[in-house]
C-alpha positions, 0 to 999 in steps of 0.5 A: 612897099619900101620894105618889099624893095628893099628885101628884093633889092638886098636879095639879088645882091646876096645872090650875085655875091654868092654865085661869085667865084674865084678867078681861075688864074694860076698865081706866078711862082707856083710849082710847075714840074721841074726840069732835070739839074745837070751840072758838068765837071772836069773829068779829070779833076771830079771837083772843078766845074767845066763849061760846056762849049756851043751843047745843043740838047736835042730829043734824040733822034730829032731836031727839036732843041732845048731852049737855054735862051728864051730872049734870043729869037727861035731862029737863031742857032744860039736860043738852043746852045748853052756855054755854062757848066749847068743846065736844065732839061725837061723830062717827058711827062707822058712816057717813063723814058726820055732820050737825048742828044748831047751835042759838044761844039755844035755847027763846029767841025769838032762837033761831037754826039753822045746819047743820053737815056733817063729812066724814072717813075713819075708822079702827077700832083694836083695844085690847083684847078687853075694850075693844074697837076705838076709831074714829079720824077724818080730816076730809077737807073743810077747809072744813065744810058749814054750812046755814042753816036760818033764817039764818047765826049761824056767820061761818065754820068753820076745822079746824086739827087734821083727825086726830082721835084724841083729845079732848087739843087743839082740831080746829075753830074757829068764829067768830060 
C-alpha cells in the first residue's frame, strides 16, 4: 500500500514538473527596434556639434510629437522639445516611409519647419515568443527628402550609417 502511494504521489509531482513552462516575461535590455541616431552639425563648420533650440519632432502633417522627456508630464509643451545636438526618432514599422516635422525654435516667433522624408526597407526578427520580433531598417535614399514648409533652416542631410539596428552609433547628420 505504501508503495502504490508513494508511486501515485511521485507521479503527480513528475507531471506537475512537466507541465511547467517558462515565464513569458521578455527580460529588460533585450533588443527592441531602434529608433533613428541623428546628430546636428554646424553648417558652417561640418565638424562642431550644434544644439538645436526648443525642435519639436512631429509625424508630418500631425500633432503627435516625439517624446525626448519621458519624466516630464505629457502636457506640458517641454516632453516634445529637445536642446541637444542629438536625438533619437522612430521609424514607422508598418510603412517603408516615414515623414516628419522638424520644428526649430518651437512656440517662439522664430519659429521655423522643414519636412523630413526616410525611405528604407525594413526587416522583422523574431526574439523570442515573450518579446516578440523587433523591425530592423535600411535607409535606401542617401539623400532624405527635406520639405520646407516655411523656408529652409536644415543646410543638408547626410547618412553615414544606412543599417539601423541599433540605437549604439549615429545614422544621420544634419547640419543648419
Amino acid at each position: 500500500m505504501k508503495k502504490i502511494v508513494l508511486i501515485t504521489l511521485s507521479t503527480l509531482l513528475a507531471l506537475s514538473f512537466w507541465n511547467c513552462e517558462k515565464d513569458d516575461i521578455c527580460a529588460e535590455g533585450t533588443p527592441v527596434t531602434p529608433r533613428l541616431i541623428i546628430e546636428f552639425y554646424d553648417a558652417t563648420d561640418r565638424t562642431e556639434l550644434k544644439n538645436v533650440t526648443d525642435l519639436r519632432v512631429e509625424e508630418f502633417a500631425t500633432d503627435n510629437g516625439v517624446v525626448f522627456n519621458e519624466n516630464i508630464d505629457e502636457t506640458l509643451p517641454a516632453r516634445y522639445l529637445s536642446n541637444s545636438n542629438k536625438i533619437a526618432i522612430p521609424l514607422k514599422t508598418f510603412d517603408i516611409n516615414s515623414k516628419f516635422d522638424f520644428i526649430l525654435n518651437y512656440g517662439n516667433p522664430s519659429e521655423n519647419a522643414d519636412a523630413v522624408s526616410f525611405s528604407y526597407d525594413k526587416e522583422d526578427i523574431y526574439i523570442s515568443r515573450a518579446c516578440g520580433y523587433k523591425t530592423i531598417f535600411n535607409l535606401t535614399d542617401n539623400d532624405p527628402n527635406t520639405f520646407p514648409t516655411s523656408g529652409y533652416w536644415i543646410q543638408d542631410i547626410e547618412v553615414i550609417q544606412p543599417n539601423i539596428e541599433n540605437e549604439n552609433e549615429v545614422h544621420v547628420k544634419i547640419y543648419f
